[in-house]
C-alpha positions as CSV (number, residue, x, y, z in Angstrom):
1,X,-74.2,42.8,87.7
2,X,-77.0,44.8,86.5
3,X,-76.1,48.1,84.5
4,X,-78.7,50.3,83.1
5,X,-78.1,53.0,80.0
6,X,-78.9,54.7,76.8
7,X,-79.3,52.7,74.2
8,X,-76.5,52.0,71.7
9,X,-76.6,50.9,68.2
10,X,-75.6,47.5,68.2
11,X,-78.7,47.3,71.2
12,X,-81.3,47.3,68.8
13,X,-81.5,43.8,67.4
14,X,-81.5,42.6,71.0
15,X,-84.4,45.0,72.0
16,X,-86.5,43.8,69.2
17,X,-86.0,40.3,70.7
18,X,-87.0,41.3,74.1
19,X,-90.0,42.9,72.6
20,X,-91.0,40.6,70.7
21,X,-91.0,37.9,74.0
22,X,-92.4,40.3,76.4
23,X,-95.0,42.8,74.9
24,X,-98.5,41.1,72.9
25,X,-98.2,44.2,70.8
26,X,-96.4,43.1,67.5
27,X,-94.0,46.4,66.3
28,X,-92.5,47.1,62.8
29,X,-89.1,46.7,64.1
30,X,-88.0,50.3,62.3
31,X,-90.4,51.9,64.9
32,X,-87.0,50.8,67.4
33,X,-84.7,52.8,65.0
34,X,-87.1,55.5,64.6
35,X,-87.0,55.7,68.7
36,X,-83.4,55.3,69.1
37,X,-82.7,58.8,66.4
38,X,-85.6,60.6,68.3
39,X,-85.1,60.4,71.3
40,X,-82.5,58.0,72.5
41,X,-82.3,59.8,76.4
42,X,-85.4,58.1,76.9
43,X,-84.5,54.7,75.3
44,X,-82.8,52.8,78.2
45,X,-81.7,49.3,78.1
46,X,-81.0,47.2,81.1
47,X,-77.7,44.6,80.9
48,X,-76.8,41.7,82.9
49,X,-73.5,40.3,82.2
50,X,-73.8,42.3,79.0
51,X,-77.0,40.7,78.1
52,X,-80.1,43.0,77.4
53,X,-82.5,41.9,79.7
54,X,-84.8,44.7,79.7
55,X,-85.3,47.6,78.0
56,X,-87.9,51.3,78.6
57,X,-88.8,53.3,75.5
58,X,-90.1,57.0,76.7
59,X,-90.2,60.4,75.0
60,X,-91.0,63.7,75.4
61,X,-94.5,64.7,74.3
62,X,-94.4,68.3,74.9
63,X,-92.4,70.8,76.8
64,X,-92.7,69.3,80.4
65,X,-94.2,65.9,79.9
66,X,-93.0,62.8,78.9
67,X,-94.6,59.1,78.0
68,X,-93.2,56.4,78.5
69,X,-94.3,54.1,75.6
70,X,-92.7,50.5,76.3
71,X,-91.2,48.5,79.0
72,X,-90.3,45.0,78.6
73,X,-88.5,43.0,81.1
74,X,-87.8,39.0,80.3
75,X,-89.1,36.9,82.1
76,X,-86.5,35.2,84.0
77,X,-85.5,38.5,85.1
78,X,-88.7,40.2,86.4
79,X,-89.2,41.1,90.3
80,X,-85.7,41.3,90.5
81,X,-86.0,45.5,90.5
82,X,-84.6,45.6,86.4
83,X,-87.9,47.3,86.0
84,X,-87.5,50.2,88.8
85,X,-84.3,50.6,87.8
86,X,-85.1,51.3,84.6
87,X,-88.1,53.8,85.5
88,X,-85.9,55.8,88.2
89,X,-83.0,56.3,85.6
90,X,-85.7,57.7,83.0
91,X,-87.3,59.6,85.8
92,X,-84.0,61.0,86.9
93,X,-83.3,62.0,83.2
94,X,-86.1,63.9,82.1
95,X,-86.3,65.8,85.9
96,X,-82.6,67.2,83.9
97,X,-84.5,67.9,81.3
98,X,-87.5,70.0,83.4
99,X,-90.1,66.9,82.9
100,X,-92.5,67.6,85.5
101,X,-95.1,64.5,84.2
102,X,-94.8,61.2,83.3
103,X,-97.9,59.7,81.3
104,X,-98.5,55.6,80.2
105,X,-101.0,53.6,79.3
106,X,-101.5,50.4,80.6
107,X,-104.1,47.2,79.6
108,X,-106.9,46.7,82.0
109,X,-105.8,43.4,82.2
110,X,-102.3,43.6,83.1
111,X,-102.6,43.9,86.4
112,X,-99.0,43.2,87.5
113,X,-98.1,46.4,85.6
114,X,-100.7,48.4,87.2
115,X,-99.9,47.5,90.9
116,X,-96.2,48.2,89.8
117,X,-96.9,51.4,88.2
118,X,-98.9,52.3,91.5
119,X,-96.5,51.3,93.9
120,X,-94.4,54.0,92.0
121,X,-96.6,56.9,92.6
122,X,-98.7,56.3,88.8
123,X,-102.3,57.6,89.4
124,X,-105.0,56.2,87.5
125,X,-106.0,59.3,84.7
126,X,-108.9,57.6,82.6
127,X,-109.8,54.9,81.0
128,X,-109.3,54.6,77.3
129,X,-111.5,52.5,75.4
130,X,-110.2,50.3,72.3
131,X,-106.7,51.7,72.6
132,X,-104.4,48.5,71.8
133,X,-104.4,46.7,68.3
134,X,-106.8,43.9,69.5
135,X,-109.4,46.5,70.6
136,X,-108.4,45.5,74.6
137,X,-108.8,49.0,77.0
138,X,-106.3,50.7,78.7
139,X,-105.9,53.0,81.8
140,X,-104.3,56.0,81.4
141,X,-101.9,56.7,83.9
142,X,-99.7,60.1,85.5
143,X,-97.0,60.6,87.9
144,X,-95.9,64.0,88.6
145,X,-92.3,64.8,89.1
C-alpha cells in the first residue's frame, strides 16, 4: 500500500539511493540532511510496503512561493501515480502554509517530466540557459495555488 509523508531520519540513506538511481545530477549527500533540518514539510517520501520508492524535496523561497527542487521516483514504480501523490501532498501542505506559487525547473530534454508537470496545471515561465551541472537548459516552470 502506498503511503506518502514527511521525511524521517532514518529516510535519509534510502533517499540518497533513490537519488542517486533516478536524478543525472550527482548531490553531496549532506545537501539531503541540510534539506531535512530546513525544511522538512516540504521533504516528502513515498513508501510501499515500507520501502522508499519515491521521494519530493521542496522549500519555501519566500513568503508565498515555494520550489520544488527534486522528485525522484524509481523506476519500477513510475506511472503508477507515486509521483502525483507526492506533488498533491506538498501542494496541500504549503496551501496551510499560504503558498500561493509553486516554481521548478525542468531539463529541455526530459520531456516525460514536462508533460507531467503540464498535465498538473505547471506553465512554462522561461527558458534558462546552462542551468544543470553539464551545461544542459531548463524550463522554468509555475503553478499558482
Amino acid at each position: 500500500m502506498l503511503l506518502v509523508r514527511q521525511v524521517q531520519p532514518n529516510d535519509i540513506f534510502p533517499v540518497i539511493a533513490v537519488a542517486f538511481e533516478t536524478l543525472p545530477e550527482r548531490y553531496n549527500p549532506s545537501i539531503f540532511n541540510q534539506f531535512y533540518e530546513s525544511c522538512p514539510e516540504g521533504f516528502l517520501v513515498a513508501l510501499d510496503n515500507d520501502s522508499i520508492v519515491g521521494f519530493l524535496i521542496g522549500i519555501r523561497t519566500s513568503p508565498g512561493i515555494a520550489r520544488i527542487l527534486m522528485v525522484g521516483v524509481q523506476d519500477a514504480y513510475r506511472k503508477k501515480g507515486i509521483g502525483s501523490a507526492l506533488l498533491a501532498q506538498f501542494i496541500k501542505e504549503m496551501k496551510t502554509q499560504q503558498v500561493t506559487r509553486v516554481d521548478l525547473e525542468v531539463r529541455t530534454s526530459n520531456t516525460v517530466a514536462l508533460q507531467f508537470y503540464q498535465k498538473r496545471g505547471f506553465l512554462l515561465n522561461a527558458t534558462l540557459p546552462g542551468f544543470y551541472q553539464n551545461g544542459e537548459n531548463a524550463y522554468s516552470m509555475r503553478k499558482e495555488l
